[in-house]
C-alpha positions in Angstrom: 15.3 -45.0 -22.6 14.5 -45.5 -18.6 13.2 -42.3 -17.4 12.9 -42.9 -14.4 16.7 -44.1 -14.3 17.1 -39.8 -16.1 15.3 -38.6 -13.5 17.3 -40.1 -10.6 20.0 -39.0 -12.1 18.8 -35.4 -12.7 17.9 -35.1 -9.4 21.4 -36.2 -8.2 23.1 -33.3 -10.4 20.5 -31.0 -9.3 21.5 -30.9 -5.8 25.2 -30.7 -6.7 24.0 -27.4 -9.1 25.3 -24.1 -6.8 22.6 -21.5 -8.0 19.1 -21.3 -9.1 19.4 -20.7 -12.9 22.0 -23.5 -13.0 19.5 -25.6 -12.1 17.2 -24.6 -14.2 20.0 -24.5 -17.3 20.6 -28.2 -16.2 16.8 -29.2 -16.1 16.4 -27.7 -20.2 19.0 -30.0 -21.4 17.9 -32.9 -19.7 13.9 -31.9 -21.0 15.5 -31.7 -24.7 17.4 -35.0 -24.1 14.9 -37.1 -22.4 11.9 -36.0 -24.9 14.3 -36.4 -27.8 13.2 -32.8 -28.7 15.5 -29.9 -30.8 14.9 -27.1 -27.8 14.0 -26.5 -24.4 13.8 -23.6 -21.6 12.1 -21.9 -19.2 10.0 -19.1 -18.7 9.8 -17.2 -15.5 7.2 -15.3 -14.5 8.5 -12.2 -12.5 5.4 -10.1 -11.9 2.3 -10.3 -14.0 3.8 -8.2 -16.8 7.3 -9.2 -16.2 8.5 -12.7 -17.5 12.1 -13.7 -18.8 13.9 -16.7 -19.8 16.8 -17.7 -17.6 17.5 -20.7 -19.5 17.8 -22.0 -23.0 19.5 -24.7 -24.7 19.4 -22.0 -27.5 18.3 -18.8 -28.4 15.3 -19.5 -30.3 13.6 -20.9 -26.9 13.7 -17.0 -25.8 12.7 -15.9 -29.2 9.6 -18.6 -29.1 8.6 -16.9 -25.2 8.8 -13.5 -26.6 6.4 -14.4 -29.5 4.3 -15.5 -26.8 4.5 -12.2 -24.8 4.4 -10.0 -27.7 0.5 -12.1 -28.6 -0.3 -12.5 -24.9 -1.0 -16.3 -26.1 0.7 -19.6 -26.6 1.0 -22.9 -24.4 4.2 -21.5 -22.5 1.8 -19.1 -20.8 -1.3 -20.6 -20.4 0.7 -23.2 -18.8 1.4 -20.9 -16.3 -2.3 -19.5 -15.8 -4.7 -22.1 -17.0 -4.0 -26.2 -17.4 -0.9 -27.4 -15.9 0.1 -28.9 -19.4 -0.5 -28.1 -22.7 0.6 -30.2 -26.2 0.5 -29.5 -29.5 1.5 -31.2 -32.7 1.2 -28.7 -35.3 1.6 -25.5 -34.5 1.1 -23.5 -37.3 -2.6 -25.0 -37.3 -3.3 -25.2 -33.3 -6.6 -22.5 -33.2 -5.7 -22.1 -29.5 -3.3 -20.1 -30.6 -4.1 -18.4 -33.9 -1.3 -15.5 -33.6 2.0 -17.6 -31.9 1.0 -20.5 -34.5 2.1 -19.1 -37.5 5.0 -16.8 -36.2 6.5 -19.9 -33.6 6.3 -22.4 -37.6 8.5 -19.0 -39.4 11.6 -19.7 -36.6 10.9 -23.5 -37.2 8.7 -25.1 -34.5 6.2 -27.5 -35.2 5.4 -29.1 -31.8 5.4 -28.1 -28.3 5.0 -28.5 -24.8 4.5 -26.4 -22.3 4.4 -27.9 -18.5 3.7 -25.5 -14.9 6.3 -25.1 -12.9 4.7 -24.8 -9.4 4.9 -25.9 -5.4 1.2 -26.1 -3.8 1.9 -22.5 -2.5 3.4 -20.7 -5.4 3.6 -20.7 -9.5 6.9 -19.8 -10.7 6.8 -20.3 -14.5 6.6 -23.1 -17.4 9.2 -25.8 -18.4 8.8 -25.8 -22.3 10.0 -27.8 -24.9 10.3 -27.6 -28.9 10.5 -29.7 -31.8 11.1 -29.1 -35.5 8.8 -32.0 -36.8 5.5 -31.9 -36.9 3.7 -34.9 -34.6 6.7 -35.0 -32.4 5.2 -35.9 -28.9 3.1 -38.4 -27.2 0.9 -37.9 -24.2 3.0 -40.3 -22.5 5.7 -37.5 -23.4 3.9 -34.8 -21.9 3.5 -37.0 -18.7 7.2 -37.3 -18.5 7.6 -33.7 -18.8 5.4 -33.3 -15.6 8.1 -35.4 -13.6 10.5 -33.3 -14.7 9.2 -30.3 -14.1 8.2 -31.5 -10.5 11.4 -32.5 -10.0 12.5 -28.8 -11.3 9.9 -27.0 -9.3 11.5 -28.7 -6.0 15.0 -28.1 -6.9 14.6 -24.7 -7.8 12.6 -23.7 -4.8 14.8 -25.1 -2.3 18.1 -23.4 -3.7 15.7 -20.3 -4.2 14.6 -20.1 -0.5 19.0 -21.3 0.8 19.8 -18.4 -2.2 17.5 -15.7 0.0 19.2 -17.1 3.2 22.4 -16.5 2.4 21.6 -12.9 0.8 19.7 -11.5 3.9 22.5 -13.3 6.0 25.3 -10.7 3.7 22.4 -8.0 4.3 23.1 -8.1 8.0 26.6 -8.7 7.8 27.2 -5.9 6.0 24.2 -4.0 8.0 26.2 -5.0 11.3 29.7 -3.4 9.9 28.3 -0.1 9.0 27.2 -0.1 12.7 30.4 -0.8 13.9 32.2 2.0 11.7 29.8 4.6 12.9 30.0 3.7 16.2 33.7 3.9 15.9 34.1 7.2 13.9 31.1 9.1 16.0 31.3 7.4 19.7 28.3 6.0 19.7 26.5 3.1 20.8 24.7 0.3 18.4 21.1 1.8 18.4 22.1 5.3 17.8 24.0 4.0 14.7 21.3 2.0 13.6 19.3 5.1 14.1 21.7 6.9 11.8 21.8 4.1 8.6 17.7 4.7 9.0 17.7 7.8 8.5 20.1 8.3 5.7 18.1 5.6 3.9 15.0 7.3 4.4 16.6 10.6 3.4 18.4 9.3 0.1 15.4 6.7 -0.6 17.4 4.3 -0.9 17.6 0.4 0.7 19.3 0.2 4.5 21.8 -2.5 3.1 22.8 -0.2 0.2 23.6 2.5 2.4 25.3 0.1 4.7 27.3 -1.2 1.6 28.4 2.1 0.7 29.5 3.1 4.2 31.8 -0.1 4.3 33.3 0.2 1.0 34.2 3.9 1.5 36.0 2.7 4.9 37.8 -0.2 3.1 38.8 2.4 0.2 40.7 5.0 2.6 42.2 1.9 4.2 44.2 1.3 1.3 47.0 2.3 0.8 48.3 5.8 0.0 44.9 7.1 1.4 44.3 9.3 4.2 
């Protein structure tokens, strides 16, 4: 197999992928494909206590993470806070991990890796992958699945960052019409309504755009018709 021919080409369908967690749906299958392994995903790390899997190429890779969670141990995590790359051939027997062992071998695992996904500036999660056989992967497998999840980490960020863009460009849209419609309805000028959405989002406790959102869909609902 030419990796490096895989990776080109993962790259190329990376950049045609629209959203975040396409990409990273995309990057598990080609991990699972190009490591000739039975499973793949990824596991995001929301907050320190927070972490989910936004892609699987089955269910078991979210069943595997939550095993990991619920022991607070396993290569998917330490991946994220300690080595960039952890490898194991026998799970069941690894003592790193005395407690996901034994419970990852019951739902059929035998060998994984677990690879950061990272830029220089921020850690985002692990790229991990899962065999049924025991001895399944090489260190010149675990290598490849550094590529890939470099390859992943630069993907993902970039449609993160164009993903944020486009959201706090909606934000002010929408922001921008609620101005309008209360400038409209009370007579008064841009500040003053700006002045307004504060203040009812301070009141209520609740974000500026969502109030702004709310203001614009109840104009667009009595614009309909039959409505006063």
């Amino acid at each position: 197999m030419d990796v490096h021919r895989m990776l080109a080409e993962m790259s190329l369908e990376l950049e045609q992928e629209g959203t975040p967690a396409a990409m990273l749906e995309r990057v598990s299958h080609y991990a699972r494909r190009v490591l000739d392994a039975d499973d793949a995903g990824i596991l995001l790390m929301r907050s320190r206590s927070r972490f989910e899997t936004p892609a699987a190429t089955s269910p078991r890779v979210d069943e595997a993470h939550q095993l990991q969670i619920r022991f607070d141990e396993g290569p998917c995590l330490d991946a994220i806070t300690g080595q960039a790359t952890y490898l194991t051939n026998d799970v069941e027997h690894d003592e790193r991990w005395t407690q996901w062992g034994p419970a990852a071998a019951k739902i059929g695992i035998r060998s994984a890796v677990g690879v950061r996904l990272a830029s220089r500036g921020r850690g985002y999660g692990s790229l991990n992958i899962y065999a049924d056989r025991a001895q399944a992967f090489t260190t010149e497998d675990a290598a490849v699945a550094e590529m890939l999840a470099a390859h992943a980490t630069a993907a993902f960020a970039a449609a993160e960052k164009v993903e944020g863009l486009e959201t706090a460009l909606e934000s002010r849209t929408t922001i921008g019409q609620a101005q309008g419609i209360l400038m409209q309805k009370f007579d008064i000028g841009a500040d003053a309504a700006f002045d307004f959405l504060k203040r009812i989002s301070q009141h209520e406790n609740r974000r500026l755009y969502a109030v702004a959102e709310a203001i614009v869909v109840q104009r667009e609902s009595n614009s309909q018709p039959g409505q006063e």
